[in-house]
MILOMI-885267 format. One record per residue (C-alpha): residue number from 1; residue in three letters; x, y, z. Coordinates in Angstrom, 2 decimals, m for minus. Example, Ala and Ser with C-alpha at 12.3 -4.5 7.8 and 13.67 -1.06 7.14 Angstrom:
<rs>
(1; 'ala'; (12.30; m4.50; 7.80))
(2; 'ser'; (13.67; m1.06; 7.14))
</rs>
This chain:
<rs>
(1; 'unk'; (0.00; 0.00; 0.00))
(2; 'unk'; (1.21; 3.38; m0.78))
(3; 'unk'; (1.92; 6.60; 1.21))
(4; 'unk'; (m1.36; 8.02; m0.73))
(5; 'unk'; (m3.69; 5.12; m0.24))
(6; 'unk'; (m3.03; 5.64; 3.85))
(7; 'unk'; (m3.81; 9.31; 3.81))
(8; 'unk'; (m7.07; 9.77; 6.31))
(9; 'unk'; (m10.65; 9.82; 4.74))
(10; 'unk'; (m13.27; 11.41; 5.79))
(11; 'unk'; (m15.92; 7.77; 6.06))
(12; 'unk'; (m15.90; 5.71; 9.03))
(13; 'unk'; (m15.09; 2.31; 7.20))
(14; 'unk'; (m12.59; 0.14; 7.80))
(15; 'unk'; (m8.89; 0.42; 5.90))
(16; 'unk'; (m6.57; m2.83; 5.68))
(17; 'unk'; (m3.15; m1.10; 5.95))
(18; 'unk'; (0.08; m3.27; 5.69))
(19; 'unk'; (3.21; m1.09; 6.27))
(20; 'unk'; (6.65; m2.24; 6.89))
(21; 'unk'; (5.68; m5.59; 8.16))
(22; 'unk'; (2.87; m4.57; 9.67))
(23; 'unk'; (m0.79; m5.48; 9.19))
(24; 'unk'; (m3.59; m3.50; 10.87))
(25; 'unk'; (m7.32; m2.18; 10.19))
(26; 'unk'; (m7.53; 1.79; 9.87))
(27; 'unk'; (m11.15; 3.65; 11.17))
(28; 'unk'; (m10.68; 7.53; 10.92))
(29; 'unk'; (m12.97; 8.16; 14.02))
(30; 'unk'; (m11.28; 10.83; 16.25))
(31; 'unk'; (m10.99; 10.37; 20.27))
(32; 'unk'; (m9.87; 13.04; 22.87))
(33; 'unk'; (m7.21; 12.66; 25.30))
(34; 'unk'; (m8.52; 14.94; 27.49))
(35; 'unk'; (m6.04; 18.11; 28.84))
(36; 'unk'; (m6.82; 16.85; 32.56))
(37; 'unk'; (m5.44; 13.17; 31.27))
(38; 'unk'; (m2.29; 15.61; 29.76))
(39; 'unk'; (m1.59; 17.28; 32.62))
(40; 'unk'; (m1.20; 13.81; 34.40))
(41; 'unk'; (1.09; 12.34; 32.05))
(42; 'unk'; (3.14; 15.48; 32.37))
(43; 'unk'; (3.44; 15.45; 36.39))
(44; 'unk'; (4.49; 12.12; 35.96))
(45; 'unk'; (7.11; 12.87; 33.14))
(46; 'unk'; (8.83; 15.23; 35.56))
(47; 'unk'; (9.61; 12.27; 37.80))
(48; 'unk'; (9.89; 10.02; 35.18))
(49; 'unk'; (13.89; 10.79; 34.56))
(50; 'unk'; (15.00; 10.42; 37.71))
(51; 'unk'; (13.60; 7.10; 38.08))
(52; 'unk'; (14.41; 5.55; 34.50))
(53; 'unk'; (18.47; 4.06; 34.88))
(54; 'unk'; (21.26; 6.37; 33.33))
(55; 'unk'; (23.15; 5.40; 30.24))
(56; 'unk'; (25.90; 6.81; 28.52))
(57; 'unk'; (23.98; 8.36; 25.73))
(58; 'unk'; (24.07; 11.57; 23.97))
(59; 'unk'; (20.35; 12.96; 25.35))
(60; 'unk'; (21.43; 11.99; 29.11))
(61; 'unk'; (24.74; 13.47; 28.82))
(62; 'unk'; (23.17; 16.95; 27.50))
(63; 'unk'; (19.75; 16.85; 28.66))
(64; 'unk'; (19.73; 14.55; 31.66))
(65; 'unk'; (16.69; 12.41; 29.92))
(66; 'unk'; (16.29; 8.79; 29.08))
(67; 'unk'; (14.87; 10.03; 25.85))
(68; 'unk'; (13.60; 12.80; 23.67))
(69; 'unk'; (10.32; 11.08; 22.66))
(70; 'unk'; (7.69; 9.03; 24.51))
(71; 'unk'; (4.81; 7.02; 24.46))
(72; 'unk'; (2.23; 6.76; 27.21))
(73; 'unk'; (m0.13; 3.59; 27.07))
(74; 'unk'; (m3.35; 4.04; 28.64))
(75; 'unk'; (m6.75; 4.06; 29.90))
(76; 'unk'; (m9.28; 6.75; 30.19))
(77; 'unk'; (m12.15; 6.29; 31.39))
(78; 'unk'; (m14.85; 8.83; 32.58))
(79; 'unk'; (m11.92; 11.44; 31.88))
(80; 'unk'; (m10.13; 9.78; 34.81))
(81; 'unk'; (m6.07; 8.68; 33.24))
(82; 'unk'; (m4.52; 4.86; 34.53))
(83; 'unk'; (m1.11; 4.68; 33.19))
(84; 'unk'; (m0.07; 1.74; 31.69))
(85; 'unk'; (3.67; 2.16; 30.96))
(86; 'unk'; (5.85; 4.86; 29.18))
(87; 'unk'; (7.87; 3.44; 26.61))
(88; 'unk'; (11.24; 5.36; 25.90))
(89; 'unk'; (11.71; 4.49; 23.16))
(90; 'unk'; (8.29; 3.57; 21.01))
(91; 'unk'; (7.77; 2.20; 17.53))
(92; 'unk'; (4.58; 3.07; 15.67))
(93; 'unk'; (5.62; 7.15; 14.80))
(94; 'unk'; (5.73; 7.11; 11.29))
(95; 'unk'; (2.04; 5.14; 11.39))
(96; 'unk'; (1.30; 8.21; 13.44))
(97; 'unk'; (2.42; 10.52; 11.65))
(98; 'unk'; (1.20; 9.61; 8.30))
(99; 'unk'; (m2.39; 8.93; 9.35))
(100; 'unk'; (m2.87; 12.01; 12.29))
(101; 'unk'; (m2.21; 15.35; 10.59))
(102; 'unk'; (m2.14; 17.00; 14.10))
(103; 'unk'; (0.53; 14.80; 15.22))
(104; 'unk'; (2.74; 15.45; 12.19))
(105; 'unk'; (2.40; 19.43; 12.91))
(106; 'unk'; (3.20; 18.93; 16.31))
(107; 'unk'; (5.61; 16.76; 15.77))
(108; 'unk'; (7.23; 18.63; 12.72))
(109; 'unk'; (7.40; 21.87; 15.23))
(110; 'unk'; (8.70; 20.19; 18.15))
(111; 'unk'; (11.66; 18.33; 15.91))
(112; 'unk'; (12.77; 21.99; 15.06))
(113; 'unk'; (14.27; 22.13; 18.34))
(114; 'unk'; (15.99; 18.86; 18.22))
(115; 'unk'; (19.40; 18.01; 16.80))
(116; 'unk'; (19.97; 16.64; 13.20))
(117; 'unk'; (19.60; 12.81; 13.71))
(118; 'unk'; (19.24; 9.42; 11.82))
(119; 'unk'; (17.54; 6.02; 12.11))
(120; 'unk'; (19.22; 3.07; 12.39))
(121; 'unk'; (17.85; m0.06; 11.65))
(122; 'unk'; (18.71; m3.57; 13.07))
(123; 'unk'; (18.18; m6.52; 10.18))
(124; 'unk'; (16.80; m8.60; 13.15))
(125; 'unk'; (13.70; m6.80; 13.42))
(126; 'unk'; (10.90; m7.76; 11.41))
(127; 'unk'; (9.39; m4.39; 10.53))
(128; 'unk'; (9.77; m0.60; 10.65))
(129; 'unk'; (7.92; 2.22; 9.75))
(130; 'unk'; (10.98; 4.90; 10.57))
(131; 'unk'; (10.87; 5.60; 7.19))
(132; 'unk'; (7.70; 7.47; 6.93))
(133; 'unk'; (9.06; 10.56; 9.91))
(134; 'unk'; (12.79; 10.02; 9.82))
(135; 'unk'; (16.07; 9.47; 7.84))
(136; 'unk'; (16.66; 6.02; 7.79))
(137; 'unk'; (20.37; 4.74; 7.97))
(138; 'unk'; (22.20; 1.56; 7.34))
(139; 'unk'; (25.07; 2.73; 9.45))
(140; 'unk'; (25.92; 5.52; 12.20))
(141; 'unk'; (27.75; 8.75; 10.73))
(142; 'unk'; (28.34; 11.26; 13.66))
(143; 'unk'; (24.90; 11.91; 14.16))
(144; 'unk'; (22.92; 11.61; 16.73))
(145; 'unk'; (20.86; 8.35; 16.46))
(146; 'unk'; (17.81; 6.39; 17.29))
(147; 'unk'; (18.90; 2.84; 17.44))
(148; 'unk'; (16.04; 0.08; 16.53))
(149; 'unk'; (18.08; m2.42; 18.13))
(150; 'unk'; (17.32; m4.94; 21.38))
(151; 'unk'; (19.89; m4.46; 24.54))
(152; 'unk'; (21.60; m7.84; 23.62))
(153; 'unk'; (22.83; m6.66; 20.34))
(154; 'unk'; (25.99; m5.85; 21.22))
(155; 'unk'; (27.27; m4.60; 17.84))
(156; 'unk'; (25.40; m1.14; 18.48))
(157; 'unk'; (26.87; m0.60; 22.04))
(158; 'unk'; (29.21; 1.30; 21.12))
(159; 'unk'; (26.66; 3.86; 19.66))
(160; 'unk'; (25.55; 4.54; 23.52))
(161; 'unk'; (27.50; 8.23; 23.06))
(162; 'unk'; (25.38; 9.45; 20.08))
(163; 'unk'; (21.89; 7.95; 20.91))
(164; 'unk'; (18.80; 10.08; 21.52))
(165; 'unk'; (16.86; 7.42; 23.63))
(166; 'unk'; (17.59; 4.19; 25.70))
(167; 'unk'; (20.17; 1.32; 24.50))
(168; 'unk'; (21.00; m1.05; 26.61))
(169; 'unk'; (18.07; m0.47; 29.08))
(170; 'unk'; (15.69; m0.09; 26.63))
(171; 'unk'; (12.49; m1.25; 27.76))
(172; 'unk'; (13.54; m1.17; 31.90))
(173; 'unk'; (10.59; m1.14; 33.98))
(174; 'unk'; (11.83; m0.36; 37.18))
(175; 'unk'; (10.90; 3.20; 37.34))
(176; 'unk'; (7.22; 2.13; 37.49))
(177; 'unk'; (8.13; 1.51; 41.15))
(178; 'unk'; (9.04; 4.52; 42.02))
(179; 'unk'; (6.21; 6.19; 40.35))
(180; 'unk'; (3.90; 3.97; 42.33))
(181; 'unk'; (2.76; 1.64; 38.59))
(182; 'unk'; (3.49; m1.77; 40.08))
(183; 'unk'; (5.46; m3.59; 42.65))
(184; 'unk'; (8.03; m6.21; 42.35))
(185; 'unk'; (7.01; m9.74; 43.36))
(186; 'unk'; (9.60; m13.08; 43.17))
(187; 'unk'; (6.45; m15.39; 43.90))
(188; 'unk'; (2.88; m16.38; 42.87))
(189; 'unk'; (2.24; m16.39; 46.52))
(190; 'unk'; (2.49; m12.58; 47.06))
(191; 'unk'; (m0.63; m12.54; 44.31))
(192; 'unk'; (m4.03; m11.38; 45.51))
(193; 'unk'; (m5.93; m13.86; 42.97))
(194; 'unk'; (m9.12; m12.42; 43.65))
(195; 'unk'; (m8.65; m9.34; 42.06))
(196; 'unk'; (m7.85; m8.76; 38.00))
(197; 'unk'; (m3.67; m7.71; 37.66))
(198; 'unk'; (m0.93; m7.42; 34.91))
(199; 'unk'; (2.02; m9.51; 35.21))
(200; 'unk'; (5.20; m7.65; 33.59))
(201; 'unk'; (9.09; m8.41; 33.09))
(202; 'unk'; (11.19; m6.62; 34.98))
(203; 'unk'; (12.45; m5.38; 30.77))
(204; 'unk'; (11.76; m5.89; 28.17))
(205; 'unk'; (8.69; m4.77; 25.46))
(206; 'unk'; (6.10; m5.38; 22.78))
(207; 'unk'; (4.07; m7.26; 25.28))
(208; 'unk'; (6.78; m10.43; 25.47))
(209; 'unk'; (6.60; m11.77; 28.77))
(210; 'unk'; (3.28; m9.51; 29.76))
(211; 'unk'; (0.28; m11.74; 31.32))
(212; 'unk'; (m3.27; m10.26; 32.26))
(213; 'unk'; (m4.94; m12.02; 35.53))
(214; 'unk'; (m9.09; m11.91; 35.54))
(215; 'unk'; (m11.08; m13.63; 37.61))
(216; 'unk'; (m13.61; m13.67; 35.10))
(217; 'unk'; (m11.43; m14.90; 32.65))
(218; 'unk'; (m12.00; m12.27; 29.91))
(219; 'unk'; (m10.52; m12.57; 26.07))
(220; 'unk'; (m6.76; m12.41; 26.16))
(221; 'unk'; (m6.35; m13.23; 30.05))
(222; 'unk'; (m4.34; m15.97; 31.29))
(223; 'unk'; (m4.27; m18.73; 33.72))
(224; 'unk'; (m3.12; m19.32; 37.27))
(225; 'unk'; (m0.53; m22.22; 35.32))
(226; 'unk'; (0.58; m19.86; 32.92))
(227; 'unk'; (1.27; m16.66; 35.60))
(228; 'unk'; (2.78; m19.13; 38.12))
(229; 'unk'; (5.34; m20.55; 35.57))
(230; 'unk'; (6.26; m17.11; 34.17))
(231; 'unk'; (7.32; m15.83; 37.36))
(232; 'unk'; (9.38; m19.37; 38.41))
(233; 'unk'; (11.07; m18.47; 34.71))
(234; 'unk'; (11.93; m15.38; 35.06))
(235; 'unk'; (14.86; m14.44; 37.54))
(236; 'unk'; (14.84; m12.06; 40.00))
(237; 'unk'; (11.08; m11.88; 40.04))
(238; 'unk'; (8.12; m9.98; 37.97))
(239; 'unk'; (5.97; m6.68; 38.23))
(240; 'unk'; (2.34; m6.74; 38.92))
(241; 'unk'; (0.07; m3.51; 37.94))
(242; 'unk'; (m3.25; m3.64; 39.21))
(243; 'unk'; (m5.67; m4.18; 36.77))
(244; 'unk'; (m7.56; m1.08; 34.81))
(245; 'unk'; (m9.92; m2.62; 32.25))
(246; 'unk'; (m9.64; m0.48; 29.58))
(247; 'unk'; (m12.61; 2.05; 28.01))
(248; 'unk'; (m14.75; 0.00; 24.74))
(249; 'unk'; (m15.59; 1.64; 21.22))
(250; 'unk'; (m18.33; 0.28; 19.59))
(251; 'unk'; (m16.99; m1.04; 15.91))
(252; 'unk'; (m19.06; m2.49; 13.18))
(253; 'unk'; (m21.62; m3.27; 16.42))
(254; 'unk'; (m19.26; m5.03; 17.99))
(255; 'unk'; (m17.02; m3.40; 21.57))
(256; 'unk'; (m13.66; m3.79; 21.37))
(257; 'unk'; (m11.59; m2.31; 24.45))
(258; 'unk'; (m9.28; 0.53; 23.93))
(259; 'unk'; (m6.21; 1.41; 24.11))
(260; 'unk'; (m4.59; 5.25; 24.08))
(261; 'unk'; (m1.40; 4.67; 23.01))
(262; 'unk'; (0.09; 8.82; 23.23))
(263; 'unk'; (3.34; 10.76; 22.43))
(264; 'unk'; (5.15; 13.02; 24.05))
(265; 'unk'; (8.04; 15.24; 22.66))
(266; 'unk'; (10.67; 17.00; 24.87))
(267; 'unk'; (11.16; 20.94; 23.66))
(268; 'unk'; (14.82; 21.19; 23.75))
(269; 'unk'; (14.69; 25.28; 23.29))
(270; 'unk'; (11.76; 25.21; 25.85))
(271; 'unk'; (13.19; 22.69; 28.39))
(272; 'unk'; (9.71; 20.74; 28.95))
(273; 'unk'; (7.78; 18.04; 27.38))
(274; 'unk'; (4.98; 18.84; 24.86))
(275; 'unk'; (1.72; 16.56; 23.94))
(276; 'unk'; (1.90; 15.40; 20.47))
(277; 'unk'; (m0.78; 13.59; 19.96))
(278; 'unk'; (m0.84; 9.69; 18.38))
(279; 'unk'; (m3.03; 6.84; 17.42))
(280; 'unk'; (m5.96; 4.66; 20.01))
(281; 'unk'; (m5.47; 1.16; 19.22))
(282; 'unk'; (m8.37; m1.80; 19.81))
(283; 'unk'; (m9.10; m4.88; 20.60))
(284; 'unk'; (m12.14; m7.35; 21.02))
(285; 'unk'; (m9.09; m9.12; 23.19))
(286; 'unk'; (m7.80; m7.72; 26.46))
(287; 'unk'; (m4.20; m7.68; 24.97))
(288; 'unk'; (m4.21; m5.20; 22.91))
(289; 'unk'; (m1.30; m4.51; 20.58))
(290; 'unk'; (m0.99; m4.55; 17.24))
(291; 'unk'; (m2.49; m7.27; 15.94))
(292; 'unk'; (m4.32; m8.24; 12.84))
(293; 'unk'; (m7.16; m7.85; 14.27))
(294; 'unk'; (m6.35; m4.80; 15.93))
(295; 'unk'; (m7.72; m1.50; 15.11))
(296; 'unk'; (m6.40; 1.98; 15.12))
(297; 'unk'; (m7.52; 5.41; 14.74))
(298; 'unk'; (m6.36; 8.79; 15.73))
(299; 'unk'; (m6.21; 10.56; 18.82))
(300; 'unk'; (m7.25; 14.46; 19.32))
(301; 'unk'; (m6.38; 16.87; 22.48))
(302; 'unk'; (m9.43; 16.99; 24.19))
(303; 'unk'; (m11.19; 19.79; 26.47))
</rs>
């Protein structure tokens, strides 16, 4: 599919898009992420940095940040804001900005202030869409860089100087303690199973190693067998989040929960972070991700 055929519309069917690996269906149906739910993310960006590890790369060394862009994951629901996680260093920007026009003008404004940088790529991953917002490399030049690379692949450590987000602790989850998330557990016995929770890895991302516990046993939960056994894997223990089931949108008369899945950008010039805007992503499956089943759509500042 083309750059053209992905441009927004102005019907409420359903677009197949497959970019860079990815497959997904497109509804241009606007939702609000309201400026109370905002304001919350940005209270909790100003601890964020001081809770996220240090690394020796070129936005901590200048800035003091774990990276210049964000994502928040999360829930609102009756304009109240659970956070799911902030990712440090998210994928899904160029889907963003090719199919939200307010998040490539926010975006395009906000990059003003930010250094000349490039993409790079690792062949291990099995899609990108860094193409559509960005200058895609095949290797580093003296830039600055983001690095599309997992911790254990060594042969970009010694990139950690010129890169604008996380490297080897991309995807580390234990500032969610500190910003009162979750809580680290080392066995199923510290579980309260009457009550719905996420399981999480202590790092990692793309929901690898993430289990949802329901009681009621609702689409995309797990079992008691499977929970147990990922926390006896996993050494040095889990996270659990209490559970926030997230808000539904009603799609071709059927609910699917959803997801907002939001973007921050820090103003160098102005020294803060800035909403950007981004995409809500759904599911008829508590896991939501996405899937080929999963839908997206974009995501408006609210009132």
């Amino acid at each position: 599919m083309s750059k053209e055929d992905l441009q927004p519309n102005n019907t409420e069917a359903l677009q197949k898009v497959n970019l860079g690996g990815w497959e997904f269906n497109y509804l241009n149906r606007e939702v609000e992420f309201p400026k109370a739910a905002i304001d919350s993310v940005k209270a909790s960006l100003l601890r964020w940095p001081s809770a996220f590890p240090k690394e020796n790369t070129w936005v901590q060394n200048n800035y003091g940040l774990p990276s210049i862009m964000i994502r928040v994951d999360a829930a609102v629901n009756d304009g109240n804001l659970f956070l799911y996680e902030i990712e440090e260093r998210p994928a899904g920007i160029g889907i963003a900005y090719m199919l939200n026009a307010d998040f490539k003008d926010r975006l395009d404004t906000i990059r003003s202030t930010w250094p000349e940088f490039d993409v790079l790529v690792s062949s291990e991953r099995k899609g990108t869409d860094d193409f559509l917002w960005a200058n895609v490399v095949n290797q580093a030049n003296g830039n600055p860089v983001l690095i599309r690379a997992e911790p254990e692949e060594s042969q970009f450590h010694h990139l950690e100087p010129q890169s604008i987000s996380s490297l080897l602790k991309k995807g580390h989850k234990g500032y969610g303690v500190d910003l009162g998330l979750w809580n680290h557990v080392t066995s199923h016995e510290q579980l309260d199973w009457s009550v719905p929770f996420v399981i999480k890895p202590l790092q990692g991302s793309k929901t690898r190693n993430v289990f949802i516990w329901h009681p009621e046993k609702l689409p995309g939960s797990h079992t008691k067998t499977k929970i147990t056994n990922a926390i006896s894997e996993n050494l040095g223990g889990m996270y659990v989040q209490p559970f926030c089931e997230p808000s539904k949108i009603e799609i071709n008369h059927m609910d699917f929960w959803l997801l907002h899945r939001v973007y921050f950008g820090y103003n160098l010039l102005a020294n803060e972070w800035q909403f950007l805007g981004g995409l809500w992503n759904a599911r008829p499956n508590l896991k939501i991700h996405g899937a080929s089943d999963a839908v997206f759509g974009p995501i408006k500042e609210g009132k």
